[in-house]
N, C-alpha and C positions, 0 to 999 in steps of 0.2 A: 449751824452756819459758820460759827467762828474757827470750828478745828478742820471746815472744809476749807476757808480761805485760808488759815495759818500756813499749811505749802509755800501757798502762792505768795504770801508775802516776805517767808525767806527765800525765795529765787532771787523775788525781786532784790534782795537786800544781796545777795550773791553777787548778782548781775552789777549792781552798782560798784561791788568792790572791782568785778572786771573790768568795767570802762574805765576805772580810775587805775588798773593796773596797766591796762596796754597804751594808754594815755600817757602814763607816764614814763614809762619803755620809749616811748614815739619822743616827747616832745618834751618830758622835765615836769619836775614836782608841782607846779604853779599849771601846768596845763592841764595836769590829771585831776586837781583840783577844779577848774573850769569844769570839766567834763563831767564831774560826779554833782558841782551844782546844779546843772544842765538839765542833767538826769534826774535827780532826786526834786527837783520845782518843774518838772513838764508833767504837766496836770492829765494827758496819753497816759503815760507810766503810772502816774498816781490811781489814775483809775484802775486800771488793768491789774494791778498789782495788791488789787484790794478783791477782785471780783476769782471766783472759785472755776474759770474756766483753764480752757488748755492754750492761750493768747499767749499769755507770760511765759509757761512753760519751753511753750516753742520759741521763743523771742531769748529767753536766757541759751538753749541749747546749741540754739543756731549760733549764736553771738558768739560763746564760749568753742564751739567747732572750729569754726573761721582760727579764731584767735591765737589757739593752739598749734592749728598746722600751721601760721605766720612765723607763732616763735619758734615752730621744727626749723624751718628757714633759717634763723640766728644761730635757735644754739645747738641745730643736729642729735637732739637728745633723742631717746626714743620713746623715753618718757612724754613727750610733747604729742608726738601721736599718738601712742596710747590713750592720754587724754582727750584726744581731738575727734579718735573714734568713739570714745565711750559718752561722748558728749552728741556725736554723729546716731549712735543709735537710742539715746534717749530723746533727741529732736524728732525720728523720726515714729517711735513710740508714742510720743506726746501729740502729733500732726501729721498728717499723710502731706501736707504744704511741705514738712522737711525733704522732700526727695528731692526738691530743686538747690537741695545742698552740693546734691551729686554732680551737676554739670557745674554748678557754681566752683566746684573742688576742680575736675577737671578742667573747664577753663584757668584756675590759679594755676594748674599744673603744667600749661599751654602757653599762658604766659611768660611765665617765669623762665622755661626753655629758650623762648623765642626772643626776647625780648629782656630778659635778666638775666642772661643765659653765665654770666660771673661771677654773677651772685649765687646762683640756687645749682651751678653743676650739671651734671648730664640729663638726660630725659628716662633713660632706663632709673636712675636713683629716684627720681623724682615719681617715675612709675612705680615702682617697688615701695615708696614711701605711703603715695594715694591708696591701693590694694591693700596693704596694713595699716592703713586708716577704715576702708571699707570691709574689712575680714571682723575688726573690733568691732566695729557696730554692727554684725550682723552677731556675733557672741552677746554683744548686750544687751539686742534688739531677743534675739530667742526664747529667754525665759519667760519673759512677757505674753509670750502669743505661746511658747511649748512646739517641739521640730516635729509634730504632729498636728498640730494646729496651725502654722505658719499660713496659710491657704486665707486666714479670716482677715490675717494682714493685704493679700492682696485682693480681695474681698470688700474690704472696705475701702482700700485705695481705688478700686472701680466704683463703687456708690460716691465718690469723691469727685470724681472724675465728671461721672452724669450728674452729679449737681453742679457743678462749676460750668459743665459746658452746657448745661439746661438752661441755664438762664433765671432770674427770680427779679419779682417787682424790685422796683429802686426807683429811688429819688435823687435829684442833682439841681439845686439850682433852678426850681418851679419847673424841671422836665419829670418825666414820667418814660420807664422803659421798662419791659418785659426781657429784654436781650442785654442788656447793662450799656453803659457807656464805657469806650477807649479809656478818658481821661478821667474816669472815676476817683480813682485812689491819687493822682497826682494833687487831682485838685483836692481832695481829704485832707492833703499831708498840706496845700496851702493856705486852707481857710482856718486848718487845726494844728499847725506847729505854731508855738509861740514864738510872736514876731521878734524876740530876741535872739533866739535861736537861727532863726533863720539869718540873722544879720550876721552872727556869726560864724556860721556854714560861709554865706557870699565874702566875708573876710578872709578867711583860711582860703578859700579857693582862688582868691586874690595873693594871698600869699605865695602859694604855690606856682601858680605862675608866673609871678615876679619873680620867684627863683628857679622857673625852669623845672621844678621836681611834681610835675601835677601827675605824669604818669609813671612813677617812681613805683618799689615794689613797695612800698607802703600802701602807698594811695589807694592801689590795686587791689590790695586783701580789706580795704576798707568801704567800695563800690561794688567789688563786683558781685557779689550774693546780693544786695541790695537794690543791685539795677536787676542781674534775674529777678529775681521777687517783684519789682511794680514791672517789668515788661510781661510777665507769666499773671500777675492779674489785672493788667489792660485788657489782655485776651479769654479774661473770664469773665460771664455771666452775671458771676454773684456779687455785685456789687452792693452789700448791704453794713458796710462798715470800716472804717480806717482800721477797726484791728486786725485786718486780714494782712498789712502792712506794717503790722507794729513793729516788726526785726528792723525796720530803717532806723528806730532812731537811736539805739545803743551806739550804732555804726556811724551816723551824725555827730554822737555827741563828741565821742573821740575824735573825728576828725575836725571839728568847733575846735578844739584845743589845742589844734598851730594856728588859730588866729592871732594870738596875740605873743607866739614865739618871739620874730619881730619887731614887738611895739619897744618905743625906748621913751625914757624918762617917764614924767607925772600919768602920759597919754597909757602907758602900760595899768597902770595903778585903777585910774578913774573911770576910763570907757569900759572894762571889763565889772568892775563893779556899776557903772551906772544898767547899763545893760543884764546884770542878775537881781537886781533890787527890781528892775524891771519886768521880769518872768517871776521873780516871788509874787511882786504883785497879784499881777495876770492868774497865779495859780491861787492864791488866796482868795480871787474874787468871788470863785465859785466854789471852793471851800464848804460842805462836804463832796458840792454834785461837780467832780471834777470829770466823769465820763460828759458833762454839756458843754462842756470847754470849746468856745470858737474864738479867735484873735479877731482882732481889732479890723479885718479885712473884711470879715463879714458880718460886722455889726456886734459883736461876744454875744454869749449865751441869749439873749433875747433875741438876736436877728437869725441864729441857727437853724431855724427852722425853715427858712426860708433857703435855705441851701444845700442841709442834708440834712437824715432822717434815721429812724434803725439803731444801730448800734452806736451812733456818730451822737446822739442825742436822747432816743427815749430806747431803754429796756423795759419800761414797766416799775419805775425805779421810784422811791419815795410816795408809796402807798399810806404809811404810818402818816408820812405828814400831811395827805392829805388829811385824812380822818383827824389829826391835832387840830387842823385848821376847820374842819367842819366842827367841832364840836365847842371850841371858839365863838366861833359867827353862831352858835345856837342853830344850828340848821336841822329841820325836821324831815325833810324831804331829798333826797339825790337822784338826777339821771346820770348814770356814767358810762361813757365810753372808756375804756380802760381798756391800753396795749399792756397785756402780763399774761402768763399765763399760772396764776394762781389758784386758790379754792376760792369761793366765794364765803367761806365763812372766816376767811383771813380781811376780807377787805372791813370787817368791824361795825359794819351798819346794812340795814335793809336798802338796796337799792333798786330803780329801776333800770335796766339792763339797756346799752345803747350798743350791740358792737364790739362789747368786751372780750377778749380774750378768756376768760374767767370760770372757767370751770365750775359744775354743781349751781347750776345759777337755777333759783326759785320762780322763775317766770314773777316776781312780784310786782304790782302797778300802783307808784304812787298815788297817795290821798287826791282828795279831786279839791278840799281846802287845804292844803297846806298854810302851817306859819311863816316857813319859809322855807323857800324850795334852789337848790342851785343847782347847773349841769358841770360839770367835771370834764375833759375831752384832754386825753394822752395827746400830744403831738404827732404821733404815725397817724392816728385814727382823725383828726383834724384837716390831714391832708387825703387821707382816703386810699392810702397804698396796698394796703392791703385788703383793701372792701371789693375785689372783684371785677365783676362788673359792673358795677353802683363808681367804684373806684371815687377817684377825684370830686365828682360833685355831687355827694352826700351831703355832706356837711361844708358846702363853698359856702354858706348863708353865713357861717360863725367865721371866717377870714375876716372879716372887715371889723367886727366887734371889738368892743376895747373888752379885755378881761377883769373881772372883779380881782381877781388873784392869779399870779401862776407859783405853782407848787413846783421845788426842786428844779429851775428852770425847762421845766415840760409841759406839767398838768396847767391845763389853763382852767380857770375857775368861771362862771357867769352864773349872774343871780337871776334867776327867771321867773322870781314871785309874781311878778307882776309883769312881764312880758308877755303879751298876748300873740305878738307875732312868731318869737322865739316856742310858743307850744303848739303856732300852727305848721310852723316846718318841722318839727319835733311829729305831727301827727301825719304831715307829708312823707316821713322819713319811715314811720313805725306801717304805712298802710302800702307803700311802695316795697316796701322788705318783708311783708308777710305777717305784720304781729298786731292784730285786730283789736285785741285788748288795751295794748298800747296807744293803737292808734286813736282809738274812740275814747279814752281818757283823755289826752292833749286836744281833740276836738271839744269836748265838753269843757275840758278848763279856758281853753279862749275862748267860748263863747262864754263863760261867765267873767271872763276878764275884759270884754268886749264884744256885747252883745248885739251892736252890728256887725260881726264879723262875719262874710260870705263866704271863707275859706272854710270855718270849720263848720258849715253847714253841710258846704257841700263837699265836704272830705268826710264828714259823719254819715250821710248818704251811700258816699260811694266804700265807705268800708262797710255797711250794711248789704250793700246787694252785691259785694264781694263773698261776703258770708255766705253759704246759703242758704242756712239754717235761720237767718234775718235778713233775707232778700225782702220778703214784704214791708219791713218796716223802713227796710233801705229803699226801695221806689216811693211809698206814701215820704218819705223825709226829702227825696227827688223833688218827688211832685209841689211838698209846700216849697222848696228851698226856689224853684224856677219861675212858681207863681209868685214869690216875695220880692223876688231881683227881676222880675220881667223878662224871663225866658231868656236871661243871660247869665255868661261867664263868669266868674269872681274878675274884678277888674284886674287884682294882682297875681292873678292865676301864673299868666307868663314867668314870675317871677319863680315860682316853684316847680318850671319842669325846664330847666337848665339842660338836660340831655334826652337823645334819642329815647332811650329805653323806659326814662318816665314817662316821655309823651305816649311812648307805645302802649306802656300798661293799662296810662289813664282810656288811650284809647279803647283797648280790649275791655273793660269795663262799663264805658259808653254804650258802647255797638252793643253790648249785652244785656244794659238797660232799655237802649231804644225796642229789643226788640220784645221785650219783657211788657211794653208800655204799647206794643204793637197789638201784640196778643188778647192785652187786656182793654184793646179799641179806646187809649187815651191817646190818640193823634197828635193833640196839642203838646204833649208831652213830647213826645216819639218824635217827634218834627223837630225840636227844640234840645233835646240829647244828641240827635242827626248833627247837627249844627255844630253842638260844642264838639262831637269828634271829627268834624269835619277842620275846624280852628285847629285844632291840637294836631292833628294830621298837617297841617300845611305853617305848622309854628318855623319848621325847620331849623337853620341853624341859626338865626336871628332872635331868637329869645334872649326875654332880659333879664340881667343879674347872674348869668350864669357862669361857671368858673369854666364852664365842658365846654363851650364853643370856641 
């Protein structure tokens, strides 16, 4: 793992010395300075620049592109292009997202004609320049894929394409979408740039306009790849993470650094240091788990979840800790929902399986005594984004809970030794999704935890005549459960079928018993199951406790 991530983290160490060089080009020693504290304490970068993916990669390439054709603009070198494309075709090796370099370049080329047209000279040069920018990266881009293989490059740019315009689960702000939201990524970058940051972005751009130069040819090589990039994933689908937007903030941070060009006397000195003692903060706070970083807008890393989800917040990330901390608390027993997609024999202990992403999983069912027993639940798997159909209200029961723990601000921890309710929606959950063994343990341990409890009778029942290999023993456990509560409902029934398609299962399981109890001429029965599927049928969207309605 560490000589995967080593790359990634001399890019990023790359990248930092670029912001602080075109920083400095722009606006003087002391702003290229701002830009690289900017940079090196935004807790975005600190993640990214730690994790083995292709985010950074792209986010240095792109950044170092732009930068390069800017300084051709200065100093006419041809060295500047050359770099600009060689920097063009490893963006676009690293991410098929690089190609929106290509209109982002011709647009700079367009401008700069039209509107700098004294600065940057005719349109033919300026075209002859772009071309040997895109001639170079397609020479550096070659080796990579082989002039015989080239075809896998556009190959994967189409599997690209159908994902982004396919659409995939997302979360925003307690919404739920299959087709993504507009302002996905805008609102990413406001609830996750640190609000230092951002004060200084709104100063620079006050600055600028105060002196008239906001759409100067600087400004220009500094927004416009940027505004492509969030108006090109507005109009995508895949709204599953701010790093699909990471190239904005290299491009940010540089231009943060004519805010305080400007300032005069103590006010230069003080406000720029109170404001990065401010963002050291904020990054230390969360200090390893710097991908759960949310500013102070949306509550930091604890209210996160309540906003966004995925990549913004949980990868699966800090497994080890949870297991230091289970072994801690002495815990004997675990049910986990776990978003990762790992082996099960990395997670380090026997668990019982909720959901997990989790590969090689042992179907194992915990002890029906435990010493003690806690549930685990990933943040994506809490909110239910990726559950389907089941979706959202699986698991709406554990929103309201205070957690015993949360691990790596993600994993939320609950002790369930002794929660008898907590192991009847746990038997709700394991009999509605299919896992029988599951389900009839969580039944048995609440009724030993609470041995009036109507739920797990009649949840033990109906996963019995779900079976049907133990349909007999599931009507005889029918029969006492309705002669015990008088030919009624669990009172707290409503509370466990929050959505349609719970109600409809319990239904299809009803109407199956009633007719089971038909067969076998117990009326009293059969009249009495008629009833409950009759109640469950007409629950509709009125049910209570539910997160689905």
């Amino acid at each position: 793992i560490f000589y995967a991530r080593l790359p990634v983290v001399l890019l990023a160490l790359l990248l930092g010395l670029a912001v602080y060089a075109w920083s400095v080009k722009l606006y003087g020693k002391t702003a290229g300075l701002l830009s690289l504290l900017l940079y090196t304490t935004c807790p975005n970068i600190l993640a990214h620049a730690g994790l083995a993916t292709d985010d950074m990669a792209f986010t240095v390439f792109a950044f170092l592109t732009i930068w390069r054709y800017s300084l051709y603009n200065r100093t006419k070198k041809a060295a500047d292009l050359v770099l600009a494309g060689a920097a063009l075709g490893l963006a676009l090796n690293a991410k098929h997202t690089a190609m929106l370099l290509l209109p982002a370049l011709a647009g700079h080329c367009l401008l700069e004609y039209f509107c700098h047209r004294e600065e940057s000279g005719g349109l033919k040069r300026r075209c002859i320049a772009l071309g040997a920018v895109f001639i170079t990266a397609v020479f550096v881009l070659l080796p990579f894929y082989g002039v015989f293989s080239v075809n896998y490059f556009f190959s994967g740019l189409r599997t690209t394409g159908d994902l982004v315009g396919g659409g995939h689960s997302s979360f925003m702000n307690g919404q739920y979408s299959v087709k993504g939201f507009w302002n996905y990524f805008i609102y990413a970058l406001v609830v996750k740039t640190p609000l230092p940051a951002m004060i200084c972005a709104v100063m620079a751009a006050a600055v600028r306009l105060k002196e008239r130069r906001f759409f100067d040819l600087d400004s220009d090589y500094l927004m416009v790849f940027p505004a492509f990039l969030l108006l090109a994933a507005s109009f995508s689908g895949f709204n599953v993470g701010l790093r699909h937007v990471l190239p904005v903030y290299p491009f940010l941070f540089v231009f943060c650094g004519g805010a305080f060009k400007f300032l005069k006397g103590k006010l230069s000195v003080f406000l720029p240091a109170a404001l990065l003692i401010w963002q050291v903060q904020a990054s230390a706070s969360v200090h390893p788990y710097y991908l759960t970083y949310f500013n102070e807008l949306a509550g930091g890393p604890e209210g996160g979840h309540e906003h966004l989800l995925d990549s913004n917040l949980d990868w699966g990330q800090d497994i080890k800790g949870l297991n230091r901390y289970l072994d801690a608390e002495n815990v004997s027993d675990l049910v986990l929902s776990y978003f990762g997609s790992t082996l099960a024999v990395y997670i380090g202990r026997d668990f019982q399986d909720l959901f997990s992403g989790v590969q090689e999983k042992t179907g194992h069912v915990n002890r029906l005594l435990p010493s003690k027993e806690y549930l685990a639940v990933s943040a994506n798997n809490l909110h239910g984004v990726y559950f389907r159909e089941f979706g959202k209200d699986m698991l709406y029961w554990l929103r309201g809970k205070q957690p015993r723990a949360v691990i790596g601000n993600n994993i939320r921890v609950y002790d369930i030794t002794s929660d008898a309710r907590a192991h009847e929606h746990l038997a709700n959950v394991y009999f509605l999704s299919g896992y029988p063994k599951q389900a009839e343990r969580e039944c048995r341990r609440a009724a030993l935890l609470d041995p009036r409890s109507q739920m797990a009778g009649f949840l033990l029942a109906l996963v019995r005549i779900k079976e049907k290999t133990s349909e007999r023993d599931g009507l005889a456990l029918m029969r006492t459960y309705l002669r015990k509560n008088g030919f009624s409902a669990p009172s707290v029934m409503p509370e466990f079928l929050p959505a349609p398609l719970f109600r409809y299962r319990y239904f299809l399981v009803l109407r199956y018993a009633e007719r089971k109890f038909m067969e076998a001429k117990a009326f009293k029965e059969a009249k009495a199951v008629a009833e409950l599927a009759k109640l469950i049928r007409e629950m509709g969207a009125g049910s209570k406790g539910g997160a689905g309605n």
